[in-house]
N, C-alpha and C positions, 0 to 999 in steps of 0.2 A: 241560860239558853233555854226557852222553851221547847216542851218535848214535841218532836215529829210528830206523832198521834195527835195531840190538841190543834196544832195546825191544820193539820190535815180536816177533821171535824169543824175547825172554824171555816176552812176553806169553803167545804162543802157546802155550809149553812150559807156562805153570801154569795158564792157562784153561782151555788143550783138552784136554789130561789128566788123567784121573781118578785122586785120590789125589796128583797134584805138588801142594805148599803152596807151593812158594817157589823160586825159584833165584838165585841170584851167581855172575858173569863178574869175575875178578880175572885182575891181572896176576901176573906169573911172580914177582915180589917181593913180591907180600900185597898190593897193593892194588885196592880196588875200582873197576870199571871200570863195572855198571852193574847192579841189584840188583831184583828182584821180591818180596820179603820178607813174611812179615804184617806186616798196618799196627799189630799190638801191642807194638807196639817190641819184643818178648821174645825178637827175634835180633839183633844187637850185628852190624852189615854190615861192621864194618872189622875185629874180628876172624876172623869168618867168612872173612875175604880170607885172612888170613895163615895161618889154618890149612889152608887151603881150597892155597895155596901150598906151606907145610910136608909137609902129610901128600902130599900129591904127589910133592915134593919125596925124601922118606922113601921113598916107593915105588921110585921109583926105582934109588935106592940099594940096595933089600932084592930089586926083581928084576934087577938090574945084578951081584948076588953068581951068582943063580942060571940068569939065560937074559941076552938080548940085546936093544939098545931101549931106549926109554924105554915107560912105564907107563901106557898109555890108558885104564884106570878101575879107580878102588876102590871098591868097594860095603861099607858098613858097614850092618849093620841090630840098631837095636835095639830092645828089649820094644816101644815105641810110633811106630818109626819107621825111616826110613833111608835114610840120603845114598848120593849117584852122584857121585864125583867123575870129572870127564872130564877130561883133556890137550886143549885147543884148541890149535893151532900158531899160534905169531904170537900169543899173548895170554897165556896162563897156562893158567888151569883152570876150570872150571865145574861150581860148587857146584849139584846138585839135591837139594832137601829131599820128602818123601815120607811118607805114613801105611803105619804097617805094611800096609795091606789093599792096596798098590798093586799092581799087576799091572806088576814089574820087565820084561815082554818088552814092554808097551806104553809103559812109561815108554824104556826103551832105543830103541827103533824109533824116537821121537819124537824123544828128545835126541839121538841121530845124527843125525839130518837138524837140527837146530840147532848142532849144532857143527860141520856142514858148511858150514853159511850163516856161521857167527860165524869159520871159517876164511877164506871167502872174502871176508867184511869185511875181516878181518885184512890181508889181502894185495894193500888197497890200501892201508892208511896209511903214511904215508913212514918213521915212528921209532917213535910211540907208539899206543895207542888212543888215542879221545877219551874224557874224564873229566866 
């Protein structure tokens, strides 16, 4: 059962801003840890995790050739839309879904302060998030 708090925080992020459709909070492994999605089933939430994982993952790696750190977001934008992937510490990543017309500095503004709250969730659980 996912924890009330990350709900709530996910909530925020797709109600209150304009242009967010969706977001998923995975662990560092690909799996889902607590998911705001269209109710049209037409996003697949376990794999979302794991790519949501990967391509993080991949970042990583590709600015680990170039600078220092790990990779606190990828921004993909395509013809109709486009993802924010974030680095939460203590969790994984955080999948934001988005219409192209978003206004990425208010989508960013907003998912910082959620992934400062989803940090500090993080940093009480003993070993795992709750699921």
């Amino acid at each position: 059962m996912e924890s009330t708090s990350i709900r709530m925080l996910l909530d925020h992020l797709v109600r209150g801003v304009d242009g967010v459709v969706g977001a998923l909070l995975a662990t560092a492994d690909g799996f889902v840890v607590a998911d705001r999605l269209p109710g049209d089933d037409s996003i697949d939430a376990s794999g979302l995790a794991a790519m949501t994982a990967a391509a993080l993952g991949l970042a990583d790696r590709m600015t680990g050739t170039v600078a220092s750190g790990t990779t606190q977001l990828v921004v993909m934008r395509a013809q109709a839309s486009q993802v924010l992937l974030h680095r939460v510490t203590g969790v994984g990543g955080l999948a934001v879904l988005a219409t192209a017309e978003a206004d990425l500095g208010r989508v960013g503004t907003v998912t910082a302060e959620i992934v400062s709250g989803l940090e500090r969730l993080a940093s009480t659980w003993r070993t795992t998030p709750p699921t």
